[in-house]
Each structure stands twice: as C-alpha cells, then as structure tokens.
N, C-alpha and C positions, 0 to 999 in steps of 0.2 A: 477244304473244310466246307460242311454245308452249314444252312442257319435255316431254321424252320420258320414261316414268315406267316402270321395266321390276324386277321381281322376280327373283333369279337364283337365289332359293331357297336350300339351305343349301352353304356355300363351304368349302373350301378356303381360308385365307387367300391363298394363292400364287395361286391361282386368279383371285380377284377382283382383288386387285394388276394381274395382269398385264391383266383387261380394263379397267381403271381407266386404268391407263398407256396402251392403246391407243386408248381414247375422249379423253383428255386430249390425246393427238398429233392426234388428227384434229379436235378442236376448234380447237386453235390454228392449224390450218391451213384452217379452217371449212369441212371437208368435214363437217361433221355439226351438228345443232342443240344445244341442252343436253339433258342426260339427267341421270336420278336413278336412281340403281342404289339397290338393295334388298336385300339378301341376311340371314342368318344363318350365322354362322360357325359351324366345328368349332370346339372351346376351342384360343385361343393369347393369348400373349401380347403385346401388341407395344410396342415403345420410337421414342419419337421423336430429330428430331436432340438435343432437351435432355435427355435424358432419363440419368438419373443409374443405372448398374447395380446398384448395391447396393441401389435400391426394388424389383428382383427378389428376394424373399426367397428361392424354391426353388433347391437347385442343381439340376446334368444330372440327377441319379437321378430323383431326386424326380418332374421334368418328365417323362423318361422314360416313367415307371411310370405317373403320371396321366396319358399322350397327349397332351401338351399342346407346340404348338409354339411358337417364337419366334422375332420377326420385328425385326428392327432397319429403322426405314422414316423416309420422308422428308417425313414431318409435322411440325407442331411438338408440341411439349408432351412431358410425360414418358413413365412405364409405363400400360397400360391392358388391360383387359382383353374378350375376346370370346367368346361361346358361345353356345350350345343357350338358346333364350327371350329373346335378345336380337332388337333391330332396328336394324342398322344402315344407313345412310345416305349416299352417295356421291354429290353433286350436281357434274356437271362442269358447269358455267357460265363462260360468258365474259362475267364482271364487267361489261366494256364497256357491254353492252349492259342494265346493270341502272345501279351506283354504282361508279366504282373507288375503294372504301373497305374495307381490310380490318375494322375494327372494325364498321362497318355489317353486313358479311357474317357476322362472330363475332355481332352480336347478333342477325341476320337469324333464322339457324342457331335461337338459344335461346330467337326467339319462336313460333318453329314447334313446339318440344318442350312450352313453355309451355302454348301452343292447343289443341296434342291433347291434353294433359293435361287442361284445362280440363274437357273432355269427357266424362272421370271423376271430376267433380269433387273431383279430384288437386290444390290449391292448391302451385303450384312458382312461383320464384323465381330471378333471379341473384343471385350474390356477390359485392359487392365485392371488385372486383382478380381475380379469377377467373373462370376461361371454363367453362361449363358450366350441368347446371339442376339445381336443389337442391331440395328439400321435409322441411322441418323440420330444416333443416340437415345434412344427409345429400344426397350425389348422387346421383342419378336417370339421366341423363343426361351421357358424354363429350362433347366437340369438339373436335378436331385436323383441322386443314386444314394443305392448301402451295399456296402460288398462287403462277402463272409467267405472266408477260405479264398479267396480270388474266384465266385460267383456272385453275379451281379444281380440287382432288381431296382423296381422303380424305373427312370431314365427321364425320358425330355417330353415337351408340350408345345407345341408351333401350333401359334395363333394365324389358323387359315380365316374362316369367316367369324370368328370367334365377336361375341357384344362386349367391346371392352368397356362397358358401361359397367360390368361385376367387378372389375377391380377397383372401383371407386372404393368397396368396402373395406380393401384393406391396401397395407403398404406394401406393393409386392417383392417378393424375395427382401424384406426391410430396409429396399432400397427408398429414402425418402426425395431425391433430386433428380429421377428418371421416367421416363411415362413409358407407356406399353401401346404396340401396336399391334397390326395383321398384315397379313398377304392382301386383304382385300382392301382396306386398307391404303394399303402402298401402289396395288395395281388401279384401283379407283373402279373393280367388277368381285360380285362372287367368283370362288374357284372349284372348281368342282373336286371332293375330299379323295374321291378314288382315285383320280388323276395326282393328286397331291402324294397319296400313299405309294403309288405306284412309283414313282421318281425319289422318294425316301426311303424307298427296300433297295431300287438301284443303287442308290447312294451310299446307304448302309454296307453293301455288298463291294462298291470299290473301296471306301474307306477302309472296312477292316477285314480286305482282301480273302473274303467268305461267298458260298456260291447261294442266293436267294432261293431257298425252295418254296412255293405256295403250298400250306394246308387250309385244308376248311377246318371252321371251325370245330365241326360234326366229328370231325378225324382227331384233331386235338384232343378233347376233348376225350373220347376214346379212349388213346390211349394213355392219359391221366390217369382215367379209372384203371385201368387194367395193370399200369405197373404201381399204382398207388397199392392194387389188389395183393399183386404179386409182394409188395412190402409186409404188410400185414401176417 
C-alpha cells in the first residue's frame, strides 16, 4: 500500500480545512489513494465537538490584537492550539484498508510521534486515559481525529520550535494539571522542520506498514481539481 505524503507549507487554518474536506470526499468515494498532508499553521486556535469554551481563556480583543484565529471544527477532543514551529499532520486514510479500530488508529497516530522522537533521543510516552504524547509529563504532542465510514481527517500536532507562550491562552486539550512542551525545548537548540517531516513520513510509513510516496503540492493539488471535476 502506498500513502501519498505532500507538504502544503504554512496554512491558513481555513485553507487546509477546506483541502482536508476535499481529500476526505474523494476518498470515500475512492477516487484517490491515502494521503498525508503536512502543513504549519498561521497561529489559531481551534475547538473540538467536546470542547468546553471557557478553556479559551482570551477574549475577542485580546485574540484580535494578537492575529490569532478561531476555529470551531469537527474533531474530537477539546481547545488546542496551532502556529509558527509546529508540524502538523493530516492522514486521510481509509481504515479499511489498514484496521477498522478507532483506538488502534489513536495509538497508531502516537507511535509515530513516539518514533520520531526516538530519534532525538526525546524519551516520550502515553498517558493513561489520554490521547496524545507526553515527555516528562508535559505534552509534546496533540491528537484529534473524526472518522466517517472508516476515513479519517484532522490528526496530530508536534510542537517542534513551536512559542508555547500561545497556550498560555487557553487550557490545552482541558487538561488543567499538565504543561506543554517542544522538541526544542527538550533538546535545548531549533530543529530544523524538514528534517522533522522527513523522519515523521518515515515513521508514519513503518508504523502503519504503508510505502511513503512524495507529491508536490502543485501535483496534489491537480489532481483534486481534476477528480473533484470528474465528480461534478
């Protein structure tokens, strides 16, 4: 099995959403293979369907003033946050063809953040009753998925050089007795994001035993339009 592996550079939340949503439609309709989108966001925040408003601690000004958007989306799990030195992660997969087990796919997800961490010899962990990946008790690592038919969207966020100065605004994932870290962080230098991406598509690729293909985005994109076309 391949897995199409495509970088979309830094996003727009709305941006990615909306190619997410359109790879997601045309998987279920298997007009396309699986793909792993890649991006880095502008800063926003986003909430899931559980997600509790008041772990937003900013109000509109505030948000305003610091450019920071917000995004009510159809994942699970609570607030989270996204920006500048993050990598996040968007596997559209049709389960099917791997395990139809959501819980397989949450810990799929947090052995892959595991492994590449491995690699800085970053020592991370899960938490009992919790989704996500941790290191010294501190999160490293979100995961919020929605799966429909057994096709996936959304996925993970590994804080590489990420300013975890933004989640001061809110309580992340509504966890209130946990703090958040980074790779940089932890190694005490920047890392560089390609180097990061590149050992997370590896990762990706042993954990759920699929062969890494690179597209550009230019190709992607493509042929979005084209089978979107062919839908119409």
């Amino acid at each position: 099995m391949q897995i199409a592996c495509t970088d979309i550079g830094r996003t727009r939340y709305a941006d990615a959403w909306d190619l997410q949503r359109a790879l997601f439609d045309l998987r279920h309709y298997g007009l396309i293979d699986d793909v792993l989108l890649l991006t880095e966001h502008e800063k926003v925040y986003t909430l899931g369907k559980g997600a509790d408003a008041n772990h937003l601690l900013a109000n509109d000004e505030e948000l305003k003033r610091s450019g920071i958007e917000v995004f009510h989306i159809d994942r699970g799990g609570d607030v989270t946050y996204h920006g500048p030195g993050q990598i996040v992660g968007y596997p559209i997969l049709d389960l099917a063809q791997y395990k139809t087990d959501l819980h397989w796919y949450l810990r799929g997800l947090e052995e892959v953040i595991i492994r590449t961490l491995e690699e800085y010899d970053i020592e991370a962990e899960r938490e009992e009753g919790m989704t996500g990946v941790w290191v010294k008790g501190e999160k490293i690592a979100a995961i919020g998925v929605k799966v429909s038919r057994w096709v996936t969207m959304h996925g993970f966020a590994l804080n590489v050089n990420t300013d975890l100065k933004e989640f001061g605004r809110i309580i992340p994932c509504g966890i209130f007795h946990k703090g958040v870290t980074s790779m940089a962080m932890q190694t005490g230098k920047e890392i560089p994001l390609e180097e990061v991406r590149t050992r997370l598509i590896e990762s990706f690729g042993g954990v759920f035993g699929c062969k890494p293909i690179r597209v550009s985005k230019e190709d992607l994109l493509r042929v979005v339009k084209e089978r979107v076309t062919e839908q119409v």
